[in-house]
C-alpha positions as CSV (number, residue, x, y, z in Angstrom):
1,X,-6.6,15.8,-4.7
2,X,-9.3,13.9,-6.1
3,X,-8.0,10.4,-5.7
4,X,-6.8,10.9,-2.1
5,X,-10.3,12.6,-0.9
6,X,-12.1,8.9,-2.6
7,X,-9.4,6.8,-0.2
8,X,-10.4,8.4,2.3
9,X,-14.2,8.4,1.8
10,X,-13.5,4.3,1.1
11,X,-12.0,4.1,4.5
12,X,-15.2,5.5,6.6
13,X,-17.1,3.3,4.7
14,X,-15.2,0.5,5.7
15,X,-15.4,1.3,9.0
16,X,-19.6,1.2,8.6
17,X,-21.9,-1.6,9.0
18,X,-22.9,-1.5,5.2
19,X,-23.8,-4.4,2.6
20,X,-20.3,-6.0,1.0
21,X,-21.7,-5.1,-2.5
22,X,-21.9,-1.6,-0.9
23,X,-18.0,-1.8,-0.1
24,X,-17.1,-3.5,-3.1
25,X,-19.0,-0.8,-5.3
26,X,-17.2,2.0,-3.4
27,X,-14.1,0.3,-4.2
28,X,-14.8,0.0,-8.0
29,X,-15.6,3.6,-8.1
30,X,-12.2,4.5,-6.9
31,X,-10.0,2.1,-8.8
32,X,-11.8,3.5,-11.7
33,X,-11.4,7.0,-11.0
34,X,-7.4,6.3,-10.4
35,X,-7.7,4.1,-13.9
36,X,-9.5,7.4,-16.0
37,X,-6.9,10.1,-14.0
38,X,-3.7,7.8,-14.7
39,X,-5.2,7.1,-18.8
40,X,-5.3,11.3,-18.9
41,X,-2.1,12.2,-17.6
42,X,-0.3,9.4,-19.8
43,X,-2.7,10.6,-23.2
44,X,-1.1,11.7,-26.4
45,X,0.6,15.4,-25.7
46,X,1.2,14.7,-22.0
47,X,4.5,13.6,-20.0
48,X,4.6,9.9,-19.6
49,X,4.4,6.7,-21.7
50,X,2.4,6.4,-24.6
51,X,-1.4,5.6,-23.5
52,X,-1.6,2.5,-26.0
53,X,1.7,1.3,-23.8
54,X,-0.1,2.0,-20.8
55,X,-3.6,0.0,-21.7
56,X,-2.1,-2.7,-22.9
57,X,-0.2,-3.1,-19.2
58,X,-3.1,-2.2,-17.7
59,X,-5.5,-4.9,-19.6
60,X,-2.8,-7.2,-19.2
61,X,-2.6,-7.3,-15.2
62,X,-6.3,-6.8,-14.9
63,X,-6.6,-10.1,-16.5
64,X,-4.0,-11.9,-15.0
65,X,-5.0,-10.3,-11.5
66,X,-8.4,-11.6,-11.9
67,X,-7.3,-15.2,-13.4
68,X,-5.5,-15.8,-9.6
69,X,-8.3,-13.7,-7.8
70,X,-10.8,-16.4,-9.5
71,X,-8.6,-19.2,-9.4
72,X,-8.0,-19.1,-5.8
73,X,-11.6,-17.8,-4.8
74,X,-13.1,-21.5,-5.9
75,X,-10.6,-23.1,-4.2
76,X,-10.4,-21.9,-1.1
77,X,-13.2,-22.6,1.2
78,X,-15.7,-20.4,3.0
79,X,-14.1,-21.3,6.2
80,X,-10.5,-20.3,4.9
81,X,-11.7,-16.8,4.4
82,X,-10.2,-14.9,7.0
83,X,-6.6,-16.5,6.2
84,X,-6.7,-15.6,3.1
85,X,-8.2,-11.9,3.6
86,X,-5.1,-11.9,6.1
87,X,-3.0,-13.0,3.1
88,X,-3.8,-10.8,0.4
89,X,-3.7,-8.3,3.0
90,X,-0.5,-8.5,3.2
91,X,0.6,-8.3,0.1
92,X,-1.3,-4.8,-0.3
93,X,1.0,-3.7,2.5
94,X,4.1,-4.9,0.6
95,X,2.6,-3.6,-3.0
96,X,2.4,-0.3,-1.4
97,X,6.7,-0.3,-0.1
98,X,7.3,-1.7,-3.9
99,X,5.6,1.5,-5.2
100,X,7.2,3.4,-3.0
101,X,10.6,2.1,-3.8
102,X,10.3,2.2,-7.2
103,X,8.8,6.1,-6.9
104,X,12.1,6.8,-4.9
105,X,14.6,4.9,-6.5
106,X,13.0,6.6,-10.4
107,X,11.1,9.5,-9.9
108,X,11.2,10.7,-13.4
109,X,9.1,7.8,-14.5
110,X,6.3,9.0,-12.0
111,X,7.1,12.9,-13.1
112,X,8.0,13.5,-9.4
113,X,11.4,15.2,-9.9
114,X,15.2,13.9,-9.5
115,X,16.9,10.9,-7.6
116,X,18.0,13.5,-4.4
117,X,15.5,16.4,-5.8
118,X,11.9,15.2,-5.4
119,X,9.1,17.1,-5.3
120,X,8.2,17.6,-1.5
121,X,4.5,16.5,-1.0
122,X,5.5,13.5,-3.3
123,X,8.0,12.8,-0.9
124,X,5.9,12.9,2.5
125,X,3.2,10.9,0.7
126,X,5.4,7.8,-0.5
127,X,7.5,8.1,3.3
128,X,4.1,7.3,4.4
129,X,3.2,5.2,2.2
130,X,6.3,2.8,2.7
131,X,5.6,3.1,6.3
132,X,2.1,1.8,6.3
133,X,2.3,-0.6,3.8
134,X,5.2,-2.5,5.8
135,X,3.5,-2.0,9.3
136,X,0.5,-3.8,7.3
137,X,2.8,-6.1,5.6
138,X,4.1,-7.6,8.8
139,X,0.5,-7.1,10.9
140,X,-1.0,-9.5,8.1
141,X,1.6,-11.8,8.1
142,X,1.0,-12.1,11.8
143,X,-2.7,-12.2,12.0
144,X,-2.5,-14.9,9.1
145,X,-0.1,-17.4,11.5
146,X,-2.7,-16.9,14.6
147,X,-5.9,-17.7,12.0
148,X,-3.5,-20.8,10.6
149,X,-3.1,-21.5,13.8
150,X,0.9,-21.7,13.1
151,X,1.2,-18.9,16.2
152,X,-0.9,-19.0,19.5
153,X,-3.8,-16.6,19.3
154,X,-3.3,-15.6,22.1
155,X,-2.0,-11.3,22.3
156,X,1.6,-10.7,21.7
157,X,2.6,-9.2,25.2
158,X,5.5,-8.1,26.8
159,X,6.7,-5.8,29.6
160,X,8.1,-1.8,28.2
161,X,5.5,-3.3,25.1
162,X,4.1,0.2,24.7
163,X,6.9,2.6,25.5
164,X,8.6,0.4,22.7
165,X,5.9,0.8,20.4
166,X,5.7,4.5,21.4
167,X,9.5,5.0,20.5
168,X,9.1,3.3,16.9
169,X,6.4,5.2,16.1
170,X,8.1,8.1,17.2
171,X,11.5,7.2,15.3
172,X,9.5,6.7,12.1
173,X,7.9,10.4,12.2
174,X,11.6,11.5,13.2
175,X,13.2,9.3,10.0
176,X,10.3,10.7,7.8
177,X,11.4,14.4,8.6
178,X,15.1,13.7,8.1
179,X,14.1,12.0,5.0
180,X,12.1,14.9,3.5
181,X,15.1,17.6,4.6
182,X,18.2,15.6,3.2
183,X,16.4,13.3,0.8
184,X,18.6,10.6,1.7
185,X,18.7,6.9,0.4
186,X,20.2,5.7,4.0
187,X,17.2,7.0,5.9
188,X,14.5,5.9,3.4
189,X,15.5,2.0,3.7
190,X,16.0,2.8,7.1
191,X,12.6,3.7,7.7
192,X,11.3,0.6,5.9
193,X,13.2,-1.8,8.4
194,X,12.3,0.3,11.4
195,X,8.6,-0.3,9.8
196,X,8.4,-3.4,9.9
197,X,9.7,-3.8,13.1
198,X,6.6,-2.5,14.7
């Protein structure tokens, strides 16, 4: 769809050596076109909460969001950057498993089917979803100690390293695929630890 095809642009822009306002502008247009798509599929005569209920969340944690983005932005030094790029990283990895959760554990209120019956693309994408979010979770945390200088810098190295990071990465697309055929709760936290494991 529409909103995954804009991720994806955003991400081969990232990888670019383009202006920041460049980046930031790319990112605008795609929070906004995941604001207007979420506003029509919750408007009056659709499935889904009222859209006055929705705005007024929406204005709500736009405003708090960007009292604590602001606050902390004069605060923190130029210096202190990276850390706390690592740190708000990481809580993008972990807002992702919440969403994810919370699309599992009630997927009526996301109009993805039934607790045991969900739809099966919806399925795949928030199996993935979970997965990446805690892999960035606990990468974030861990490049946030090194910049802090709270763990050595130096690379985390260890003998059988790669065969064991080939056999989680293995055992997640494994859980994944059991998960979509039996739709069980087991495997789903399951595949959260086993994410952030890696």
């Amino acid at each position: 769809n529409g909103a995954a095809s804009m991720f994806i642009i955003n991400l081969l822009v990232f990888c670019r050596n383009l202006t920041s306002l460049f980046i930031y502008f790319m990112a605008f247009l795609v929070f906004t076109f995941l604001l207007i798509k979420a506003l029509l599929l919750n408007s009056p005569g659709s499935e889904g909460p009222d859209l006055s209920f929705l705005l007024k969340y929406v204005i709500i944690f736009l405003l708090a969001g960007g009292a604590i983005g602001a606050l902390i932005a004069f605060k923190i030094p130029m210096t202190a950057m990276p850390e706390l790029v690592a740190g708000f990283h990481s809580l993008v990895g972990l807002a992702a498993v919440f969403v994810a959760i919370s699309a599992f554990l009630n997927p009526e209120a996301f109009n993805l089917g039934t607790p045991g019956n969900i739809k099966l693309g919806s399925l795949i994408e928030m199996s993935i979803g979970a997965a990446v979010g805690a892999i960035t979770f606990s990468g974030s945390i861990i490049a946030f100690l090194k910049l802090q200088g709270i763990m050595s810098g130096a690379p985390i190295t260890f003998k059988g390293q790669h065969p064991l990071n080939a056999l989680i990465l293995i055992s997640i697309i494994g859980l994944i695929y059991l998960l979509c055929s039996t739709q069980s709760s087991n495997l789903f936290w399951i595949l959260l630890i086993v994410s952030f494991l890696i």
